[in-house]
C-alpha positions as CSV (number, residue, x, y, z in Angstrom):
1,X,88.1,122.3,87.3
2,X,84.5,121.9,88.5
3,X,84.3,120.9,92.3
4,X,81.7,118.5,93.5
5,X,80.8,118.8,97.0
6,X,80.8,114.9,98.9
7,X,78.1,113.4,100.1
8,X,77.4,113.4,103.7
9,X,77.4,109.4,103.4
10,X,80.8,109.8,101.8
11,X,82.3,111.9,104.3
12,X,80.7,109.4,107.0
13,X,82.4,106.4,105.2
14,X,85.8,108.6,105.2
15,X,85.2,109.1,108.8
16,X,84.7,105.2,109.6
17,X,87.9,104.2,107.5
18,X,90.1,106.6,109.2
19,X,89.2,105.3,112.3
20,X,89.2,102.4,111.4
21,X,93.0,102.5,110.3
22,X,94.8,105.3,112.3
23,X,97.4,103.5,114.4
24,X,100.6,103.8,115.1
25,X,103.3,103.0,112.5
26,X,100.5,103.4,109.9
27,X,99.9,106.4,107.4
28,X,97.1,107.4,105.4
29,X,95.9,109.8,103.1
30,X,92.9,110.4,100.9
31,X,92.6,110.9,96.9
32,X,95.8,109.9,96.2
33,X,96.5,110.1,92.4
34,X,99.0,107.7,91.3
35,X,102.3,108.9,89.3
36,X,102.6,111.7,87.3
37,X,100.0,113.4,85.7
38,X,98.1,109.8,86.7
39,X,94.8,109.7,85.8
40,X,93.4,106.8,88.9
41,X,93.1,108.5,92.1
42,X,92.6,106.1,95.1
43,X,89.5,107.2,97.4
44,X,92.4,106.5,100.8
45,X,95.3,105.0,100.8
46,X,97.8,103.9,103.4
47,X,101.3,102.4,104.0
48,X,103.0,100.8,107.2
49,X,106.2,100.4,108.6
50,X,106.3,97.2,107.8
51,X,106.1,98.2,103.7
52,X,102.1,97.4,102.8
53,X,100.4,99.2,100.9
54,X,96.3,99.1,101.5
55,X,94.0,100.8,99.0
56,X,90.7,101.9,99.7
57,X,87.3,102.6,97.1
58,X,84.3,104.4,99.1
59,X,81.3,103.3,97.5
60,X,78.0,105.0,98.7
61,X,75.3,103.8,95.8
62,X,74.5,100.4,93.9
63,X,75.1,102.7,90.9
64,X,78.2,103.9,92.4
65,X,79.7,100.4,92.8
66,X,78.7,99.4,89.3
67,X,79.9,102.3,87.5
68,X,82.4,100.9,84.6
69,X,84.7,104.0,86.9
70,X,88.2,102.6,87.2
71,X,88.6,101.1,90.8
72,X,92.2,101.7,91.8
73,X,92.9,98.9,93.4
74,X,97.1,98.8,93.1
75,X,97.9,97.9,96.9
76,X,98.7,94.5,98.4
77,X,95.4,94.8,100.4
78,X,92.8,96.7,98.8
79,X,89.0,96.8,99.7
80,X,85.7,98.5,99.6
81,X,84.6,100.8,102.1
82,X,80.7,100.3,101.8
83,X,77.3,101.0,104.2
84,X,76.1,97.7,105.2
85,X,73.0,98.0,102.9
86,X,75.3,98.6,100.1
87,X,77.2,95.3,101.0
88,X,74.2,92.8,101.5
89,X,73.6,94.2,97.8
90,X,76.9,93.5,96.2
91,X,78.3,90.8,98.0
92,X,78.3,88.1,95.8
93,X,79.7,90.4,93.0
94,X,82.8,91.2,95.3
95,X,86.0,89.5,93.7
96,X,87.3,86.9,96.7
97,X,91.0,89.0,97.0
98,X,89.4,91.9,97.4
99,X,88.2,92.9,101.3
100,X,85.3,95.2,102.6
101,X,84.9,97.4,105.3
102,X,81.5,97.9,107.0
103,X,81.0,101.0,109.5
104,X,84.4,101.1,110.4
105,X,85.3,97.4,110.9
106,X,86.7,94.8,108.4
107,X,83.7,92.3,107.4
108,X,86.0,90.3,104.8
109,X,89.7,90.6,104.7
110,X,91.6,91.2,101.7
111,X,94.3,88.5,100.4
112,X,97.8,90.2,100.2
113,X,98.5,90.6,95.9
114,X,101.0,91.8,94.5
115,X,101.6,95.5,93.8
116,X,100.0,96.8,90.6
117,X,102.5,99.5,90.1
118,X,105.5,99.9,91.7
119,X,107.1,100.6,95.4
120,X,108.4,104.3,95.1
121,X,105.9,105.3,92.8
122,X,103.2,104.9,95.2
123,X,105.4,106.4,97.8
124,X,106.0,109.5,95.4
125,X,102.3,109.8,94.4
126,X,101.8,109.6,98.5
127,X,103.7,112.1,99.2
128,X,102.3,114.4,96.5
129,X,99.5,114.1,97.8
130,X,100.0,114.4,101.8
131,X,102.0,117.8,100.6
132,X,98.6,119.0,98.9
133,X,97.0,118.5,101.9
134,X,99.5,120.5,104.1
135,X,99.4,123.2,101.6
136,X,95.4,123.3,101.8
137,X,95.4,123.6,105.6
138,X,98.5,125.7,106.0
139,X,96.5,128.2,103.1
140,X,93.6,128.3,105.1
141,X,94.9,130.6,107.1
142,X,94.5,128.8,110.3
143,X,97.1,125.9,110.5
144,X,97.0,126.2,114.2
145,X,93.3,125.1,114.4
146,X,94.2,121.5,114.1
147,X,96.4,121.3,116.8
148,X,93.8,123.6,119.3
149,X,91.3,121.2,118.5
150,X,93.3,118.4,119.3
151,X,94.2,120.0,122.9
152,X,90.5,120.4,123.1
153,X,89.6,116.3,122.4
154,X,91.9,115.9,124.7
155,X,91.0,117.9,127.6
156,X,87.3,116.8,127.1
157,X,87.9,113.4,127.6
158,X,90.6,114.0,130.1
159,X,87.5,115.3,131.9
160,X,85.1,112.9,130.5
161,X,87.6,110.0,132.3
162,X,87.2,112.2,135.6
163,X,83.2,112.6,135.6
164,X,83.3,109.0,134.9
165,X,85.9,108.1,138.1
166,X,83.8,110.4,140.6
167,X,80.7,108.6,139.3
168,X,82.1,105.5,140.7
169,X,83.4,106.5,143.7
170,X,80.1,107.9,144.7
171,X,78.4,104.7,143.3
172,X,80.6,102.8,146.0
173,X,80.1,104.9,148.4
174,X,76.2,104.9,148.2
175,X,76.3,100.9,148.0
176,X,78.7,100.7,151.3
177,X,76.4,103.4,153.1
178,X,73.3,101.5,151.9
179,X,73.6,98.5,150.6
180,X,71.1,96.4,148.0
181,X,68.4,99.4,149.1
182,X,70.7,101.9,146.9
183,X,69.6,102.3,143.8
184,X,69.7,104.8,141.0
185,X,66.4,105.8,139.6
């Protein structure tokens, strides 16, 4: 099988719609093939507890979008995750069901159709493919990593939010001491 490495515009567009949807009581993964031995792979794909399924194609190029490639759109939400100059490019040729995502933020919401294949098979092809990803991070040999750099975000903007807190106080404080002649500079 011959590997080709992503873009750095794709894996900025994977950033922005993982963002975009992490939230609680919603669950995501990328290149999700459906069923068996299926031969359409959705770019990301989520599912919430309230039973939607949304699907996801990253488009980087006006090549890209127009490529007779199958779009796996088999969700009752599915949309286009696309740089904004892509989108002033292709949005006429956008079908009206189907939404797009711009930078992380919904710029035309998708209307709700019905699934394309059904219920548990895109819950078995999720879970086939949330299980490969386990298996590639647990086989890297560091599992652990994920979870120390998750304590370090954390830390870092629990001191961020401190910094930011003695920042004000001493803002007050300057203001009360001095009044309109304290300034920053």
């Amino acid at each position: 099988m011959i590997s080709i490495a992503k873009s750095e515009l794709t894996t900025q567009l994977e950033r922005e719609i993982y963002y975009a949807t992490k939230k609680t009581g919603v669950f995501g993964c990328f290149e999700v093939t459906i069923g068996w031995y299926g031969r359409e792979r959705v770019d990301y794909m989520t599912f919430d507890t309230k039973g939607a399924w949304r699907c996801y194609e990253i488009k980087v190029s006006l090549s890209d979008f127009r490529s007779k490639a199958k779009k796996t759109f088999v969700g009752h939400f599915n949309y286009y995750v696309l740089t904004n100059e892509l989108y002033e490019k292709v949005k006429d040729e956008i079908p009206d069901h189907i939404g797009v995502y711009v930078g992380g933020s919904c710029v035309k919401k998708a209307k709700k159709q019905k699934l394309a294949v059904g219920d548990q098979i895109l819950k078995d092809s999720m879970i086939r493919s949330l299980a490969r990803e386990s298996d590639k991070l647990f086989e890297s040999g560091s599992p652990a990593s994920v979870s120390t750099l998750r304590r370090q975000v954390m830390q870092a903007r629990k001191e961020r939010d401190q910094y930011k807190q003695m920042y004000r106080e001493l803002m007050n404080h300057g203001r009360a001491k001095y009044g309109n002649r304290w300034h920053v500079s």
